[in-house]
N, C-alpha and C positions, 0 to 999 in steps of 0.2 A: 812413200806410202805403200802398203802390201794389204791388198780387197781378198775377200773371201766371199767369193760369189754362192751363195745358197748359206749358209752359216749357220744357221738353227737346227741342223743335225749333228750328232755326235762327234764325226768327222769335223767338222766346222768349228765346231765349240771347243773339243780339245786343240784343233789346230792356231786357234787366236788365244788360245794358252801358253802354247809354244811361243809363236811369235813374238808374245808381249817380254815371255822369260828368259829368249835366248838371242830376240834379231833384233825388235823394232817397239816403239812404243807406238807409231802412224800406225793404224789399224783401222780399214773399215769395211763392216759387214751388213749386207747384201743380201734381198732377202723379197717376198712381201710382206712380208711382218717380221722382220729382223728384230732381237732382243741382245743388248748389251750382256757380255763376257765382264767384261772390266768397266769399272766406272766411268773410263776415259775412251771406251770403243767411241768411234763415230760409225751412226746408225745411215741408213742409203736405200730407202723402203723401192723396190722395183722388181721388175717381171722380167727372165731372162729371154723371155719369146720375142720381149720387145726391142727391138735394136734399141731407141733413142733412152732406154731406161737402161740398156747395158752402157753404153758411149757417155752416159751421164757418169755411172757407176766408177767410174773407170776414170776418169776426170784426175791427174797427179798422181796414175799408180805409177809403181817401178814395177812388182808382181802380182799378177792377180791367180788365185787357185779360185777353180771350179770344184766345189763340194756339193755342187746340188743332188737332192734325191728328188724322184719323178712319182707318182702313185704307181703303184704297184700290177700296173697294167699293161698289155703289149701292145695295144694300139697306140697308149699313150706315148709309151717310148719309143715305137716309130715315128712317130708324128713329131717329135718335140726338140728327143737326142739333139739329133742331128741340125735343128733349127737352134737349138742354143749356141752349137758348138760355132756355126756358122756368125753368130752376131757376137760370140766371144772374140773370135778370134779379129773381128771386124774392128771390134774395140780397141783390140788390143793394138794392132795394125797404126789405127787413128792414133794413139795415145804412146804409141811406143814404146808398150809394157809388154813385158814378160810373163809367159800365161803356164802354171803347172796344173794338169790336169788330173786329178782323180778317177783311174777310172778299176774296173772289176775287172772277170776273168767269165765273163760268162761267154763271151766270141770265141773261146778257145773250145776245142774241139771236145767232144764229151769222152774220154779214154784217160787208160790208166797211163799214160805214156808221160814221163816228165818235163813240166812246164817250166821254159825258158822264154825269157826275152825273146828271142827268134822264134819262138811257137807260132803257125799260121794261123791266124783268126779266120776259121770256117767254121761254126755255132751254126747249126740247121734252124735252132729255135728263133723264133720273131724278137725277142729277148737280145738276145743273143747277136742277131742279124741288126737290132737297132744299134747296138752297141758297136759292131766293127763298123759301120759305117759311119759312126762318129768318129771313132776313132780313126779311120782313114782318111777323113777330112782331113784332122789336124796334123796327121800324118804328110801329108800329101804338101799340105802349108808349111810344115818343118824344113821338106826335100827339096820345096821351087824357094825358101830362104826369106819366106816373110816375114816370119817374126822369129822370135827365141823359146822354143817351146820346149816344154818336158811331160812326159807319160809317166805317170806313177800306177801300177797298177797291185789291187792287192785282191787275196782269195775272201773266203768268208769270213763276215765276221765274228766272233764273239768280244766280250766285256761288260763294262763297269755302266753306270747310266743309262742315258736312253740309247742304248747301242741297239740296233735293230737288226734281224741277222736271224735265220732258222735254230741255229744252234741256242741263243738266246733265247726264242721265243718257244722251243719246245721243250728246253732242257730249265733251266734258269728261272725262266718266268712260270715255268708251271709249278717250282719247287717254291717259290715265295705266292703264289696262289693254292701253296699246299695241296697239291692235285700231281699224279703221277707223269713224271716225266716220258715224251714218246720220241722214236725216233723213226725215220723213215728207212724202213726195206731191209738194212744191212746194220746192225753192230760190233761188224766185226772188221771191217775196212778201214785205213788208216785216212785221214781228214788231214790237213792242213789248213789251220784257220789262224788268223790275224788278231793280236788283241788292237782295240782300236787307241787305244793310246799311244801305241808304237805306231800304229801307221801316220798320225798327225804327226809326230816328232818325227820320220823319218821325212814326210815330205817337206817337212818345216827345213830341214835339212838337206834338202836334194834342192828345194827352190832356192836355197841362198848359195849356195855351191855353183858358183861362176862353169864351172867345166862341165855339171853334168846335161845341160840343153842340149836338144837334139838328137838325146835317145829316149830309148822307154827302160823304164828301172824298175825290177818288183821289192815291193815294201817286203821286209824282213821280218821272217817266221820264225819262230823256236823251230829247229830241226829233228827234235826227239818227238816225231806225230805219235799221237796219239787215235784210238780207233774212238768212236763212242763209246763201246763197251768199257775202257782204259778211263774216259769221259767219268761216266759215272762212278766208278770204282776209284776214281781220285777226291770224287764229291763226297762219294761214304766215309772214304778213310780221314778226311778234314773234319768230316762232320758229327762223324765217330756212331755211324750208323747205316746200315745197309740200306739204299735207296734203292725201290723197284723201278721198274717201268716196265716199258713196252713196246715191241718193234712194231710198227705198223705194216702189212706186206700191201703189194700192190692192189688187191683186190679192192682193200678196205681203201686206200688213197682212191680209187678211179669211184666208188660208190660216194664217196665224201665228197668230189668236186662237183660232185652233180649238185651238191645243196651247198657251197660255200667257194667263196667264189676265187678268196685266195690260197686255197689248194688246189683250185684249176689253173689257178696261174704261176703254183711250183711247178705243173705237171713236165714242162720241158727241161727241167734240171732233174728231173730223178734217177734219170742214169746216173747222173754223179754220184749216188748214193749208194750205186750197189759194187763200186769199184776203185780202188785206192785214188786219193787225191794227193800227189803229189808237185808241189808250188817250189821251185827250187828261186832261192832269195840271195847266193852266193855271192852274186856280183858287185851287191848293195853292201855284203857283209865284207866282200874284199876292198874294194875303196872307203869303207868307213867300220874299220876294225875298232874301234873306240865306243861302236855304238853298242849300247845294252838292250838284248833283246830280252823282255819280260818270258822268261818259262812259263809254259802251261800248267805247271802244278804253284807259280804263284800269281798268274792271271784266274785261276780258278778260284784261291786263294782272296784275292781282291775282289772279284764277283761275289763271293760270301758274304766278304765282310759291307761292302755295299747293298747287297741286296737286303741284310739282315739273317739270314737263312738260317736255322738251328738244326 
C-alpha cells in the first residue's frame, strides 16, 4: 500500500492520480477530512501532530509521501513542521515503510546564485528556518540509517486546479476574477516555477525507483525561464490580447501588510522577487531522461484552458 499523508491539496490529489495510473491500485489518503480521488481510494481521517493517528495511518504501508500543507503562518510552521516530520518518521520506523518527503525551497538562501541539491539551507526567514529544520530531521534519520527516505524538493508553484502558489493567485486567479493581474517588485527577473502536475508524476517516480533513497532530488523544471514580464506576454499572445497589470513596488507591499495579513506573511520571500530565480533540476533530468517535462508556454496553455480564461 503507498499513503499519501495530507492528500486534499493539489500535490496529493494529482499524486494519487499517478499512483493509481502508473504503480499501485493500494492507495490510502490521509487527511482530516480526506476526500476520495478514485472510487476505490481508502479514506484514513487523522491529525499528523498526532503520533497514534500517524502509526494508525501507516498500518501495511510500503511508501508513505508527506504532501501536507500547513496555514500559511510562521508560527504555525514552527510549531508543527517539525512535530509532523518527527511522528512521520516514527511511523514510518514502527511500520517499516518507506517515507518520500515533499518539501519547498524556501531554507535555501535568498540570492541569485544557482540552486543544487548541495545548496546550504540557511533561510534567515521563520518560514524558511521551520522548514530546514524539518528537513534536518529527516536528514539526519537518513545518515544514522533508520529508514529509507527521499527528499523531493521543488520551487514555486504554478497550474491547473486548486494549485495554490503566488504566481497563481496573482497572475491566474486575478484574470478568471477578471481584475488586473499584479506582480511583486520585479517583471523583469527570470522565475523558475514548477507546474504541479509534473512535480506529483515526478515524485510518484522517484518513490518507486528503488535507487533513489537516501538523497534529495529536485523535481524537474522547463529550463527555458521565463521572467513574468515573458509570463504575461505568453498569456496575451494565447489569448490573442494585451493583458495589463501591474508591478507592485515595495512601498505599496509594506503599506498592504499592515491591513492583510497574508501579505505580512510574503514579506520574508520578497527578495526573491527582485532577483533571478534560478532551480537547477539536471540531476532528476539525467537519471530519468524519458521524463516529459510540461513547457511553460503549454502549462500556461492548460491553465487557460482550465481556468476558462478568454
Amino acid at each position: 500500500m503507498q499513503v499519501i499523508l495530507g492528500a486534499n491539496g493539489i500535490i496529493g490529489e494529482e499524486l494519487a492520480k499517478e499512483l493509481r495510473a502508473n504503480y499501485t491500485n493500494d492507495i490510502k489518503l490521509v487527511g482530516r477530512n480526506p476526500k476520495k480521488v478514485h472510487a476505490e481510494d481508502i479514506l484514513s481521517t487523522g491529525d499528523l501532530l498526532k503520533y497514534e493517528d500517524v502509526h494508525k495511518a501507516l498500518e501495511n504501508a510500503e511508501i508513505a509521501y508527506i504532501t501536507a500543507g500547513l496555514p500559511y503562518r510562521s508560527e504555525v510552521w514552527l510549531q508543527d513542521w517539525p512535530k509532523i516530520m518527527q511522528n512521520v518518521i516514527a511511523g514510518c520506523i514502527a511500520h517499516n515503510c518507506k517515507l518520500v518527503y515533499f518539501d519547498n525551497t524556501y531554507a535555501y538562501p535568498q540570492d541569485s546564485i544557482l540552486q543544487t541539491e548541495s545548496t546550504h539551507l540557511k533561510s534567515k526567514g521563520k518560514k524558511g528556518k521551520a522548514k530546514r529544520m524539518t528537513a534536518e530531521i529527516l536528514s539526519k534519520a537518513i545518515k544514522e540509517k533508520k529508514l529509507h527516505a527521499v527528499i523531493c524538493r521543488a520551487p514555486e508553484f504554478y497550474g491547473p486546479g486548486k494549485t495554490k502558489g503566488i504566481t497563481n493567485m496573482l497572475i491566474f486567479e486575478k484574470l478568471k476574477a477578471h481584475k488586473k493581474p499584479k506582480i511583486f517588485l520585479k517583471d523583469t527577473v527570470v522565475r523558475t516555477l514548477i507546474y504541479t502536475p509534473d512535480a506529483s508524476r515526478a515524485m510518484a517516480l522517484i518513490g518507486n525507483t528503488p535507487d533513489t533513497y537516501g538523497q534529495t532530488w529536485h523535481l524537474p523544471c522547463d529550463d527555458n525561464r521565463l521572467t513574468y514580464k515573458g509570463i504575461l506576454a505568453e498569456i496575451s499572445i494565447q489569448l490573442d490580447r494585451t493583458i495589463p497589470y501591474k508591478v507592485l513596488d515595495s512601498l505599496v507591499l509594506k503599506l498592504a501588510s499592515f491591513f492583510n495579513k497574508d501579505i505580512k506573511e510574503t514579506e520574508e520571500l520578497l527578495p526573491r522577487y527582485t532577483i533571478d530565480n534560478i532551480f537547477d533540476s539536471s540531476k532528476f533530468k539525467n537519471r530519468f531522461p524519458d521524463f516529459k517535462v510540461t513547457s511553460y508556454q503549454q502549462g500556461i496553455r492548460n491553465i487557460i484552458d482550465d481556468y476558462a480564461l478568454k
